[in-house]
C-alpha positions in Angstrom: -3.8 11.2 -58.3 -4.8 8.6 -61.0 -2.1 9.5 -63.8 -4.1 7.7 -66.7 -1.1 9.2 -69.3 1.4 7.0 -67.2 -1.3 4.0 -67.1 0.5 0.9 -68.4 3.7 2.7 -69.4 5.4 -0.3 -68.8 3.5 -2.4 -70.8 3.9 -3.2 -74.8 0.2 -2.7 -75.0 -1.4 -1.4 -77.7 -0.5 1.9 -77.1 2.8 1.2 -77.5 2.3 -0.8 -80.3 0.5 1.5 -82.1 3.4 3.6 -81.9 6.0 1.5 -82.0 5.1 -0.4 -85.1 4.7 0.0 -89.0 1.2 -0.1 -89.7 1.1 -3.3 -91.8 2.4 -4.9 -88.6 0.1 -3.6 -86.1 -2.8 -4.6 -88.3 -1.1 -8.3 -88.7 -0.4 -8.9 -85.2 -4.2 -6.7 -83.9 -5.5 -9.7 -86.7 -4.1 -12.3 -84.5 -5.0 -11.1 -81.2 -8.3 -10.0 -81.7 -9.5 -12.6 -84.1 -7.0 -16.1 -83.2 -5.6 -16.0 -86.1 -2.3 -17.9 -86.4 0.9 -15.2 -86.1 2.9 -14.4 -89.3 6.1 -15.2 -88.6 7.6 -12.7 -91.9 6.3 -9.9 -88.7 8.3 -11.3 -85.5 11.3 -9.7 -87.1 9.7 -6.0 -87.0 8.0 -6.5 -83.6 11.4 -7.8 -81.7 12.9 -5.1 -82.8 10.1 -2.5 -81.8 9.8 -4.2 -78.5 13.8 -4.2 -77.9 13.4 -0.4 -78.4 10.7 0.2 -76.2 11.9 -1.7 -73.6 15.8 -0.4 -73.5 14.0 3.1 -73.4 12.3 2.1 -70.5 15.5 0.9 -68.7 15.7 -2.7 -69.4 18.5 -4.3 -69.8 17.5 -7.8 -70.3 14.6 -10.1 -71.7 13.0 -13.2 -70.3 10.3 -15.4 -71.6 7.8 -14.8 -68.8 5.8 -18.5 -67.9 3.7 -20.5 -65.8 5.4 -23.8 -65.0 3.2 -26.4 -62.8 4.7 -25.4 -60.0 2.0 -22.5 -59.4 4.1 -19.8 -59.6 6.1 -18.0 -62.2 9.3 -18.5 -64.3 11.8 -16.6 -66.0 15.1 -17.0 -67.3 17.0 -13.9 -68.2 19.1 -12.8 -71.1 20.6 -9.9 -71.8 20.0 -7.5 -75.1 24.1 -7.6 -75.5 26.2 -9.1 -78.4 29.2 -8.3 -80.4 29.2 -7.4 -84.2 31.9 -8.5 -86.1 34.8 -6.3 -84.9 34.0 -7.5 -81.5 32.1 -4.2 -80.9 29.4 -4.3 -78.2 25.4 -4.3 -79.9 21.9 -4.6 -78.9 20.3 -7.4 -80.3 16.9 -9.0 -80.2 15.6 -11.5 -83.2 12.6 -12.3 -84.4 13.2 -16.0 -83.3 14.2 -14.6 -80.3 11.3 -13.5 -79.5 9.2 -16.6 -81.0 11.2 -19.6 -78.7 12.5 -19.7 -76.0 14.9 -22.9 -74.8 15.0 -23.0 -70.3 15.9 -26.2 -68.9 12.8 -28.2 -68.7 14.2 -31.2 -66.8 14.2 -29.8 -63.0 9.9 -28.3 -63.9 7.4 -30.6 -62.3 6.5 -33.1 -65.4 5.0 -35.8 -63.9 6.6 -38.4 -66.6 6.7 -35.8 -69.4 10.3 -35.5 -69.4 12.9 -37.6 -67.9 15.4 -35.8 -65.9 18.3 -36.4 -68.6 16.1 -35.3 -71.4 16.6 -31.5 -70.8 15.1 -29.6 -73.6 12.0 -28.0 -73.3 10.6 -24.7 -75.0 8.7 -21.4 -74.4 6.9 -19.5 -77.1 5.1 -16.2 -77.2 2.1 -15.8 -76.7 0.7 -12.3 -78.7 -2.3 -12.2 -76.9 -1.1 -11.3 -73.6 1.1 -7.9 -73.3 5.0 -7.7 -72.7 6.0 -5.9 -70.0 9.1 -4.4 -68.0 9.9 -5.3 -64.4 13.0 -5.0 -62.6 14.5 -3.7 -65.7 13.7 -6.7 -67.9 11.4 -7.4 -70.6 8.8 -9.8 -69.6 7.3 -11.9 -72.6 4.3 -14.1 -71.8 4.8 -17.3 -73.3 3.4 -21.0 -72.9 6.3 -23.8 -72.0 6.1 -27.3 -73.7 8.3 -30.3 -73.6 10.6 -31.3 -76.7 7.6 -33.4 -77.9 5.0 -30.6 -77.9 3.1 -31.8 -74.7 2.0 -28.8 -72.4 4.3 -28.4 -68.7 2.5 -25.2 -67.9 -0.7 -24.0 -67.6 -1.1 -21.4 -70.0 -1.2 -23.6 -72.8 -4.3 -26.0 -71.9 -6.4 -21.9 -71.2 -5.4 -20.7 -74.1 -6.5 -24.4 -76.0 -10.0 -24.3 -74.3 -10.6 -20.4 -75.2 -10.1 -21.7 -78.6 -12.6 -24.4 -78.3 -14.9 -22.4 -76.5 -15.3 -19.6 -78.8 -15.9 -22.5 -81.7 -18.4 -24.1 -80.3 -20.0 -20.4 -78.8 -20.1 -19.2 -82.3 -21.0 -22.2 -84.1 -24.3 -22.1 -81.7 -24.8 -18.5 -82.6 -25.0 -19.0 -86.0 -27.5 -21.2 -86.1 -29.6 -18.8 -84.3 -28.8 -16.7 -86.7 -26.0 -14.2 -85.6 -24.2 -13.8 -88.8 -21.4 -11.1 -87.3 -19.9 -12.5 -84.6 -16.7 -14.0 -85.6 -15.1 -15.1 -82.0 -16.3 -15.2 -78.4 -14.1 -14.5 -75.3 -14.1 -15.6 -71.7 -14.3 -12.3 -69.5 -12.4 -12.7 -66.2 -12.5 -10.7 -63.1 -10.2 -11.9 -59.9 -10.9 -10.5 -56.3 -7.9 -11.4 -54.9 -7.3 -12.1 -50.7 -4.5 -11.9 -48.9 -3.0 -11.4 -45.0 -0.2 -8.4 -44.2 2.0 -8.6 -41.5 5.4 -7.1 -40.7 8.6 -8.4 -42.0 10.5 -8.7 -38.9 8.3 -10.8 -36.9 7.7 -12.8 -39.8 11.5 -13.8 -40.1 10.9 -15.3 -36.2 8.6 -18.1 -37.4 9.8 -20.9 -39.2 6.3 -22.1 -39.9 5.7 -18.7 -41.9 9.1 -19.0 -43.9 8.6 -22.6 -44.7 5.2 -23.2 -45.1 3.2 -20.1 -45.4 1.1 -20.6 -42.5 0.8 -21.1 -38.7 1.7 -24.5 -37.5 1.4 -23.2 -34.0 -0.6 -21.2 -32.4 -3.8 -20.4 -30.1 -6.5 -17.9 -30.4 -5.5 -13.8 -30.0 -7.7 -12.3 -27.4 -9.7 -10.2 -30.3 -9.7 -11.7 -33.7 -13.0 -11.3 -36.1 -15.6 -11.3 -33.9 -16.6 -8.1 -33.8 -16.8 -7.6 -37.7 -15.0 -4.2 -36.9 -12.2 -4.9 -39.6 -14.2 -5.5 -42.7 -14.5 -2.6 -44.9 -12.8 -0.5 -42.0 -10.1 2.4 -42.5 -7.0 1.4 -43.6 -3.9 1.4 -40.8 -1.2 4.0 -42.3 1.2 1.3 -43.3 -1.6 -0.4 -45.1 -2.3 2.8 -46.5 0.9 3.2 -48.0 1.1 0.0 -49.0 -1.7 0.3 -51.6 -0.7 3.3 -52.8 2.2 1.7 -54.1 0.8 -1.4 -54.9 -1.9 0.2 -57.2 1.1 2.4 -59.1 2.9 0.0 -59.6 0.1 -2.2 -60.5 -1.2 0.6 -63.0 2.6 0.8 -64.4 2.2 -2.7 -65.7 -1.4 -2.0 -67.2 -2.9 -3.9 -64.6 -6.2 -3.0 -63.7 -6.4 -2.8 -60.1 -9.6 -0.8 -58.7 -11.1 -2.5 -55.8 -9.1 -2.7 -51.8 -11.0 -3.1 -48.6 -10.6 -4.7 -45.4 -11.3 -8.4 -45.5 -12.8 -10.0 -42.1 -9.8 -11.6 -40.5 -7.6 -8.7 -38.9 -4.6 -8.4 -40.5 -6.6 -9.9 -44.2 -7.3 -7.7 -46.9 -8.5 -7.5 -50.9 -7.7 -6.5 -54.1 -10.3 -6.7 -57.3 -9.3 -6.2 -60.7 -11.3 -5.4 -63.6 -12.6 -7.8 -66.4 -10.0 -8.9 -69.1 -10.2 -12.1 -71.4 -9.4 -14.9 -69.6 -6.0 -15.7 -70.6 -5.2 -11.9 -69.4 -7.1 -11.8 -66.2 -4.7 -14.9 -65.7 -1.9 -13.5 -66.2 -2.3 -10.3 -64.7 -3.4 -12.3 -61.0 0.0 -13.5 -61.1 1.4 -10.5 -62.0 -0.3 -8.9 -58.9 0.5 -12.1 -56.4 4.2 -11.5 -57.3 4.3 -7.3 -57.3 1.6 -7.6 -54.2 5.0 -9.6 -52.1 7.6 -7.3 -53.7 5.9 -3.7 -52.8 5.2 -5.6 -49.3 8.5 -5.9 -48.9 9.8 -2.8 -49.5 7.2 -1.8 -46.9 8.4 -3.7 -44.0 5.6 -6.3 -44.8 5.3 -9.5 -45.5 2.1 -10.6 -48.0 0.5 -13.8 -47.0 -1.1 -16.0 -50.2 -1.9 -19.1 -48.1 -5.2 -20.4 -47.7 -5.0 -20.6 -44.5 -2.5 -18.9 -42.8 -4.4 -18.9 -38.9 -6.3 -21.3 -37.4 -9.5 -20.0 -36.0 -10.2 -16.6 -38.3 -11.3 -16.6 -41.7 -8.2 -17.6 -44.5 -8.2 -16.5 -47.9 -9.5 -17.6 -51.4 -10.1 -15.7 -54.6 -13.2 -15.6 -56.5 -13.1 -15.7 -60.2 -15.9 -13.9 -61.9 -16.6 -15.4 -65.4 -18.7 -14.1 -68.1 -19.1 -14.6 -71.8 -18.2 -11.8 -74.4 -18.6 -11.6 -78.0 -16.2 -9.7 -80.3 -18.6 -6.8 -80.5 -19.1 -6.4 -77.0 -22.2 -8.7 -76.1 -22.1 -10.5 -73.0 -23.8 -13.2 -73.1 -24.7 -13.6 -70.0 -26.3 -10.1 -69.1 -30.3 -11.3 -68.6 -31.3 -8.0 -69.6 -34.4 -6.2 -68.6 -37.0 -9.4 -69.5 -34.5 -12.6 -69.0 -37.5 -15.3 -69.3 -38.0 -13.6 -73.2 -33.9 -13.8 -73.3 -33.7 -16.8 -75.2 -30.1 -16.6 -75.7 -29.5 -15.8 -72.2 -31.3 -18.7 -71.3 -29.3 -20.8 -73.3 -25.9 -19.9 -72.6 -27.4 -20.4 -68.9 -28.1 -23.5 -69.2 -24.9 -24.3 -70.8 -23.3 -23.3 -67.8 -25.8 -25.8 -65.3 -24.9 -28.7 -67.4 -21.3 -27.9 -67.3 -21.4 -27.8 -63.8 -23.7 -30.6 -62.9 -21.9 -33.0 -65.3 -18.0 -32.3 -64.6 -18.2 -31.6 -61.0 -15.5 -33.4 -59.9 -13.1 -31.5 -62.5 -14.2 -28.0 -61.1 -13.2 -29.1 -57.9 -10.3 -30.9 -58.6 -9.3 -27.4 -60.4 -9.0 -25.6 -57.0 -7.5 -29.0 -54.7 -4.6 -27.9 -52.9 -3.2 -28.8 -48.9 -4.0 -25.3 -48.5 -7.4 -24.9 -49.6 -8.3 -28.4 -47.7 -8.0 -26.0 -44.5 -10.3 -23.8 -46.2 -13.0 -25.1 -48.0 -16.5 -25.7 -46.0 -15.7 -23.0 -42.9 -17.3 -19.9 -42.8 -15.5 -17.9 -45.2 -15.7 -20.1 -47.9 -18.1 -22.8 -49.6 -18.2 -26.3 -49.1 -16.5 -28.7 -51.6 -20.0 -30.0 -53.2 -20.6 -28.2 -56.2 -23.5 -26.5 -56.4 -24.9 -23.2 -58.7 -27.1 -20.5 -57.3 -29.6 -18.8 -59.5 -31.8 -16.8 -56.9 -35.4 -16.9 -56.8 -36.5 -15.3 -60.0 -33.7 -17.0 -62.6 -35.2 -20.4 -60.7 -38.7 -19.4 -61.0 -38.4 -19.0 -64.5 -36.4 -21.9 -65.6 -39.0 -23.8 -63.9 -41.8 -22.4 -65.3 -40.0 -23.4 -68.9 -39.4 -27.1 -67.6 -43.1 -26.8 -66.5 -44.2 -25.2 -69.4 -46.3 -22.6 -67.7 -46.1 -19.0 -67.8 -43.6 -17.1 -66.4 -45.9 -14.4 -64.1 -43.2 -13.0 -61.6 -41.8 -9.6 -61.4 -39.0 -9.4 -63.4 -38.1 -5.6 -63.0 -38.1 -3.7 -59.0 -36.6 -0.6 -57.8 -35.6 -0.5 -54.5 -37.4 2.1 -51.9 -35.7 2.6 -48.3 -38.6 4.9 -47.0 -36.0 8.1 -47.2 -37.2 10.3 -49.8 -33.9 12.1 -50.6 -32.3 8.6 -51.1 -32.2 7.8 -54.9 -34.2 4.9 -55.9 -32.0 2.2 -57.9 -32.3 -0.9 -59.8 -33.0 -4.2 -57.9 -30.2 -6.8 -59.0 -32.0 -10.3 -60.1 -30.1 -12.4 -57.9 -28.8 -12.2 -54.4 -25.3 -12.8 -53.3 -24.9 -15.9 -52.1 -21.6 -16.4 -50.3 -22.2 -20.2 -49.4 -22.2 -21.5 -53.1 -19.5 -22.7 -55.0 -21.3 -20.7 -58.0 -23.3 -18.0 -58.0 -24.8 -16.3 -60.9 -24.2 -12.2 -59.9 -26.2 -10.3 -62.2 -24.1 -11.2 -65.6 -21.4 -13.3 -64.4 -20.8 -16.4 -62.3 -18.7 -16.1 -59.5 -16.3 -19.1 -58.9 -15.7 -18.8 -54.8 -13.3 -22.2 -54.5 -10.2 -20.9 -55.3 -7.8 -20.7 -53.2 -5.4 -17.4 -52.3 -2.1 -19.0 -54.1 -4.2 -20.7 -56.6 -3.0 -20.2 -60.6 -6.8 -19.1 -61.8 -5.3 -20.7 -65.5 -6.7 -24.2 -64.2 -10.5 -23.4 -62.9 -11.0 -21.3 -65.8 -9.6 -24.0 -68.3 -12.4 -26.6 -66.6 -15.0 -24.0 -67.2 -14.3 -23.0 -70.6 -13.6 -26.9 -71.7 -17.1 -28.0 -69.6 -18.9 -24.9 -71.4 -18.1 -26.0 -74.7 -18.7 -29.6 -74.3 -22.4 -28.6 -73.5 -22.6 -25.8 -76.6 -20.9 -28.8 -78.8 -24.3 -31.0 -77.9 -26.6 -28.0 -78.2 -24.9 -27.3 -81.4 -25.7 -30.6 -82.6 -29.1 -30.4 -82.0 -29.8 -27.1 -83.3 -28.3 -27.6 -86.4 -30.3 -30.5 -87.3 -33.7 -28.5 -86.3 -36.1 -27.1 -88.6 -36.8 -24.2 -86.3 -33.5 -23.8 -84.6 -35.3 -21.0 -81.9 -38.3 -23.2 -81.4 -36.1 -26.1 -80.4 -33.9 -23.8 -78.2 -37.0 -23.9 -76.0 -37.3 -27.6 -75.6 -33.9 -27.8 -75.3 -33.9 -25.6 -72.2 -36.3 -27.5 -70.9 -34.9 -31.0 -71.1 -31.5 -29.6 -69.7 -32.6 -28.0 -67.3 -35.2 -30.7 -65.8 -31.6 -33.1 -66.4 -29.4 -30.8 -64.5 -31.3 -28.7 -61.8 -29.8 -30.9 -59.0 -27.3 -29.0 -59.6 -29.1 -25.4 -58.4 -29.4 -24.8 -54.8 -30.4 -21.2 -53.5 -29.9 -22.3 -49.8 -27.5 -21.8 -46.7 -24.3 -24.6 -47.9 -22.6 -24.3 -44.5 -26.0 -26.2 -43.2 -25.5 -29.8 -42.4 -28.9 -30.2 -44.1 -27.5 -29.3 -47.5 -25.2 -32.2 -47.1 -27.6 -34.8 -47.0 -29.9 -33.3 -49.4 -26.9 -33.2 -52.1 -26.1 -36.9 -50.9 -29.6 -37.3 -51.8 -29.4 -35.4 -55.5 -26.3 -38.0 -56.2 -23.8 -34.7 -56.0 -20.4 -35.8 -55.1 -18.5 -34.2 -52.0 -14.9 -34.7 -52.5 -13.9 -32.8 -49.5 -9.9 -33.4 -49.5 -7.4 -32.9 -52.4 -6.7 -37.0 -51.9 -10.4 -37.5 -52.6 -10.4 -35.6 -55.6 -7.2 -36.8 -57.3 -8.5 -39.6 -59.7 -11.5 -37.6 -61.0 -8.8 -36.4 -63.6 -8.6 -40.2 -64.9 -11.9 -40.6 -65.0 -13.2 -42.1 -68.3 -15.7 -39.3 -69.0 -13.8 -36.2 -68.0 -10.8 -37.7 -69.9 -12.9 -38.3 -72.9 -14.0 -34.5 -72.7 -11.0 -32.6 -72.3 -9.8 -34.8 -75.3 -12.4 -33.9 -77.7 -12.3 -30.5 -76.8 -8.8 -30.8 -77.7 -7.8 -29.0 -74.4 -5.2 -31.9 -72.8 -3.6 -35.3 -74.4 -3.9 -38.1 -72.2 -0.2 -38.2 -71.6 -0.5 -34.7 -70.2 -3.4 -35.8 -68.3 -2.0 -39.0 -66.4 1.1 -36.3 -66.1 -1.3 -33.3 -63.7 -2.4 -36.5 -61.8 0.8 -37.1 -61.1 2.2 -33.9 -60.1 -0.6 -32.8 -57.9 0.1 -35.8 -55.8 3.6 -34.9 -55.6 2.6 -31.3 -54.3 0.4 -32.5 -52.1 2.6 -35.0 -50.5 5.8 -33.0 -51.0 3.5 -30.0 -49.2 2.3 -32.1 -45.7 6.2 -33.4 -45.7 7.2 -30.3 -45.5 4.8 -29.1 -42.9 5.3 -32.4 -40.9 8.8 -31.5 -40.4 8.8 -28.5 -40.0 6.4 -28.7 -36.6 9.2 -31.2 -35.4 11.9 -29.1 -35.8 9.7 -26.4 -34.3 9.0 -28.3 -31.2 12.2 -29.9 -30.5 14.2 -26.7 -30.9 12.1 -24.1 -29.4 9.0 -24.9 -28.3 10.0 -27.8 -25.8 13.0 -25.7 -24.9 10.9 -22.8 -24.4 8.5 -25.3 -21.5 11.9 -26.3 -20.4 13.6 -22.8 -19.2 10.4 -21.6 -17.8 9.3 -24.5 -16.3 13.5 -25.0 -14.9 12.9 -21.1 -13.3 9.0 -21.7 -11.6 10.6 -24.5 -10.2 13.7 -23.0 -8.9 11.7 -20.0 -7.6 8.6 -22.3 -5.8 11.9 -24.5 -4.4 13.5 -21.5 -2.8 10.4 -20.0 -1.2 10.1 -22.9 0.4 13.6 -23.2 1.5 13.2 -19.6 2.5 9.3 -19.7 3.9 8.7 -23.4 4.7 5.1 -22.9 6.2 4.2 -20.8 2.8 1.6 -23.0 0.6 3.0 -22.7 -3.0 -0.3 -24.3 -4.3 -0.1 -22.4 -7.2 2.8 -23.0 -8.8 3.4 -26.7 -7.8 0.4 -26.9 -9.9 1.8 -24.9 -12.8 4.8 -27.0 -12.6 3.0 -30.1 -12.5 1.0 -28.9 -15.7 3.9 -27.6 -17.4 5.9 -31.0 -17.2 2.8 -33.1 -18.4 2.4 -30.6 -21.3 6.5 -31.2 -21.8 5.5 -34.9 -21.6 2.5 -34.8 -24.2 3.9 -32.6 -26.6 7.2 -34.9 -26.3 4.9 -38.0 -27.2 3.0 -36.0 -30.5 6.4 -35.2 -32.0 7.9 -39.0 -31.8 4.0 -40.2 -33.0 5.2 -37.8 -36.2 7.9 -39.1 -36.5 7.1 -42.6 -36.3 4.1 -41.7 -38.9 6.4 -39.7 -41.3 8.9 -42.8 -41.5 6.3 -45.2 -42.5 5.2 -42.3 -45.0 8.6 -42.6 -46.4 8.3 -46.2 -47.2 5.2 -45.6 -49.2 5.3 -45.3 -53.0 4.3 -41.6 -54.8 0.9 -41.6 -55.4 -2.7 -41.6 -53.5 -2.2 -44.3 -51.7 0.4 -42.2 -50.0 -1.6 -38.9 -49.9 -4.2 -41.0 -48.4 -2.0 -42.2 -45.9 -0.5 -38.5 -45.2 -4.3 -36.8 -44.5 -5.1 -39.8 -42.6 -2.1 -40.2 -40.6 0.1 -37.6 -41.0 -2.1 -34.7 -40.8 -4.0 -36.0 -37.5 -0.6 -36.7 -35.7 -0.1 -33.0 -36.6 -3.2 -31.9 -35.3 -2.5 -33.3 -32.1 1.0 -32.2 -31.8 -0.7 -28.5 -32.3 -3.0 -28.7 -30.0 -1.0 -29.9 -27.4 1.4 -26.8 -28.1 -1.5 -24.7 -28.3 -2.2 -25.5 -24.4 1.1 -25.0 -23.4 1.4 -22.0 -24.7 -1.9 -20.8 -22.9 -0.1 -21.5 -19.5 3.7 -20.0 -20.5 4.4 -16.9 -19.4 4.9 -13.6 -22.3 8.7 -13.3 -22.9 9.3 -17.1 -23.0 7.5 -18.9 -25.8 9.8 -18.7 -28.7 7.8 -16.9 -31.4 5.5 -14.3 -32.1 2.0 -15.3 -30.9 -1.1 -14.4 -33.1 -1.7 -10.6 -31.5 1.3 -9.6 -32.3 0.8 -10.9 -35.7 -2.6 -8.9 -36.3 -2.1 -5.9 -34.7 2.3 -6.2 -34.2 2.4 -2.9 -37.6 
């Protein structure tokens, strides 16, 4: 039973706050996070103190400012509420400045040149507009994290910089349309969230799960996905239990968790949240990556965020729903019940198309990872050329616009299954279009690139920054009309004849759709290597600038820490697959080859007309397989010391996918076949049934 009293109890929300807080507070701080207004600091006194109330009520013990270093995950450093008065008495304290800055260590965060490693200050300050809350008896603040110079290391900061700018430059075009009331406009985010279970103890038996997150190793299970069977299926009992603890203690934290269902893969599952403002549907995804591993493990599970964790069924990504909201509950992107009369529908629209057709390479760059390079372009997720679907009637009627004909299509069905006692209902406008990168769903687009471990902060920074640079131009031109809504019209037009390219309703997994975006001039940047530079690139640099969302220092600084991931990330694997097959899996081979041998040499001994055709051939196979896999760990090896000699950077993440990563793949495949022909009981780990269907 949904306790909605409980709901968020450990949150600082604004229930809490409400009660927490003198008035003349509540209204200053609701003034800054409902409007963006800048925080009064006279107030940071009065809300410390609240929030050190609420929270020691609540069993905490300790604070931390709560952030999101580049490393993709979380950060916290704890303090406690202790002190000592001035008789040496124990007292709880908590300060205004406190609560304002915070001082961690910013020397050993990825900085990529930001920070030298002796220059060791960096800071964290709160951020009002996302909710404190209490886990594992601490306070949790959300806060961005900047170096002593002011330059962002995290990736709060650049969101929260290109909400700003969007809602400018949304407004600003509203006005001169003539929308006098709406003072700021939000980004709306929902996150569907994917991820693999599996149990804890034969997790703990693979290396390649503890140290990379994924199967190195590994050949086919005898049923996998192709039956469909698991996908929206009844949950196993430990599953079951599973969620019901994730969603309470989800809903504890005022997380919004509604949506869990079977995903395709066996073993793969999803979680959907609802719609917050972008900075808080941010936060709260990491939030739920972190409690979705912790309630996991107190399951006797094991939650899998990699991309790709098994070769051969579908991996996981997260889609990342984005819509336009204005302050008094508009979205902007609803089409309503005539779209093609929805001129500001239309517009914001095409706002989107140009954003997308013009900073393509940023989107994608946004969701470039070693993991999602597995992903990306297989069946369960789109290729890596951007493209934007609009279905058949939002097309129909942009083109009609860019044609200047009238729109004459239906714009308004019900749909009728031929049952009588079924309801009719509504016919959405679009389609869902699983093959696109972005897909226009009824009043949102739905971003399907990201990857499982992804930080959404980055995808949805590009959009909002790539949005506003195209309301900035249409601003421009409106204000200088004479009939701002006239030239809205011819404005649609022109874009949308300069930017459909972009719009492709079709199958993306066709090899067809390929060459036909090779044709349009769309670029396919199909490895995180390939996509590195796009960053540098004079007009995406020039952009994020203007939209005041990155310095160029901090620019030339993501550059360089995404190689270092990258690289750092295939190292890893790389050795990991060679200590894997030098200390078990050859070993493995070894003991079972050693006792077919033993047992075909005593037969004989024993028998000597008996024909032991069979396993002299097993042995024979067995040895060669020894042999090849032998030769794919010292071609690694060989391939990972002339990696070492190569300087940070792409040239070395070029050299890795190239080099690296193929010697890898044949060092798997290899293993893959010996594992086909040695017997159950001897190969060193857990194979892929027991995995799927082992809880």
């Amino acid at each position: 039973m949904i306790d909605t009293e409980r709901f968020g109890c450990m949150a600082f929300n604004d229930k809490a706050m409400r009660k927490a807080l003198p008035q003349e507070v509540y209204q200053s701080l609701q003034q800054t996070i409902r409007q963006g207004t800048s925080l009064d600091p006279e107030i940071a006194d009065d809300v410390a103190e609240a929030m050190k109330k609420w929270a020691v009520e609540h069993g905490a013990t300790h604070y931390t400012h709560w952030f999101q270093p580049m490393t993709g995950v979380t950060a916290e450093k704890h303090d406690s509420f202790l002190s000592v008065d001035e008789d040496g008495k124990p007292i709880l304290e908590f300060s205004g400045s406190e609560l304002i800055k915070g001082e961690p260590d910013a020397s050993s965060f990825p900085s990529g040149g930001l920070r030298a490693t002796f220059e060791a200050r960096g800071y964290t300050t709160w951020d009002p507009t996302s909710y404190a809350f209490i886990k594992d008896d601490t306070l949790c603040i959300p806060t961005a994290f900047c170096t002593y110079s002011g330059y962002a290391l995290d990736k709060k900061t650049p969101l929260l910089r290109s909400m700003d700018a969007l809602s400018k430059q949304a407004v600003r075009v509203l006005r001169t349309l003539g929308d006098e009331t709406t003072s700021r406009v939000f980004p709306s985010v929902g996150v569907e969230q994917e991820y693999f279970l599996i149990d804890k103890e034969l997790f703990s038996k693979r290396k390649d799960l503890v140290y990379a997150g994924r199967t190195l190793f590994g050949t086919s299970a005898r049923k996998e996905q192709e039956l469909d069977d698991h996908y929206f299926g009844a949950f196993r009992q430990r599953v079951s239990s599973f969620m019901k603890d994730l969603d309470e203690s989800l809903w504890d934290l005022g997380v919004y968790a509604k949506t869990e269902h079977n995903e395709v893969a066996p073993a793969q599952y999803e979680l959907a949240m609802i719609y917050s403002t972008a900075n808080i549907a941010v936060d709260h995804n990491q939030i739920c990556m972190e409690v979705m591993q912790k309630v996991a493990d107190r399951n006797g599970l094991v939650c899998l965020l990699h991309e790709k964790p098994f070769a051969g069924v579908n991996g996981s990504g997260k889609h990342n729903n984005w819509s336009l909201t204005t302050d008094n509950g508009k979205n902007l992107l609803a089409p309503g019940d005539t779209p093609s009369e929805n001129e500001l529908f239309l517009l914001f629209l095409t706002a989107m198309i140009r954003a997308v057709d013009m900073y393509q390479g940023l989107i994608r760059l946004s969701v470039a990872s070693a993991g999602n390079d597995h992903r990306l372009g297989a069946n369960e997720a789109p290729p890596a050329i951007l493209s934007i679907f609009l279905g058949e009637e939002l097309t129909d009627i942009l083109e009609s616009l860019e044609q200047e004909t009238p729109y004459t299509g239906s714009e308004r069905t019900e749909m009728r299954l031929g049952v009588r006692i079924l309801p009719r209902f509504p016919k959405d406008s679009t389609d869902r279009n699983r093959t696109s990168p972005v897909a226009f769903n009824g009043n949102r687009f739905e971003f399907r690139m990201p990857g499982s471990s992804d930080s959404l902060g980055e995808i949805n920074t590009v959009i909002n920054a790539a949005v506003a640079d195209s309301l900035s131009v249409y601003g421009d031109r409106l204000e200088k009309a004479d009939d701002p809504h006239e030239e809205l019209f011819e404005l649609i037009r022109e874009e949308y004849r300069a930017h459909k390219r972009i719009v492709f309703n079709g199958n993306g997994y066709e090899r067809s759709w390929v060459l036909e975006a090779e044709r349009r001039g769309l670029s396919n940047l199909g490895t995180t290597p390939d996509c590195m530079d796009v960053l540098l690139d004079e007009k995406n640099r020039d952009m994020l600038k203007s939209m005041g969302v990155y310095a160029d220092p901090e620019m030339v600084a993501r550059h360089e820490i995404l190689s270092d991931i990258y690289c750092n990330t295939v190292f890893i694997e790389a050795r990991t697959m060679i200590d894997m097959a030098h200390r078990q899996i050859l070993p493995a081979i070894g003991k079972y080859l050693g006792e077919v041998a033993y047992s075909t040499n005593m037969k004989k001994q024993l028998i000597p007309q008996l024909e032991c055709g069979y396993e002299e051939s097993l042995v024979t196979s067995l040895t060669e397989s020894m042999n090849r896999i032998d030769s794919a760990v010292r071609d690694l090896e060989d391939s990972l010391f002339e990696a070492s000699g190569i300087k940070q950077g792409n040239t070395l993440s070029l050299f890795l996918r190239d080099n690296v990563i193929s010697r890898m793949g044949r060092l798997r495949k290899e293993a893959d076949e010996a594992e086909k022909k040695t017997a159950e009981g001897y190969w060193p780990f857990p194979e892929y049934g027991d995995l799927f269907y082992g809880f």
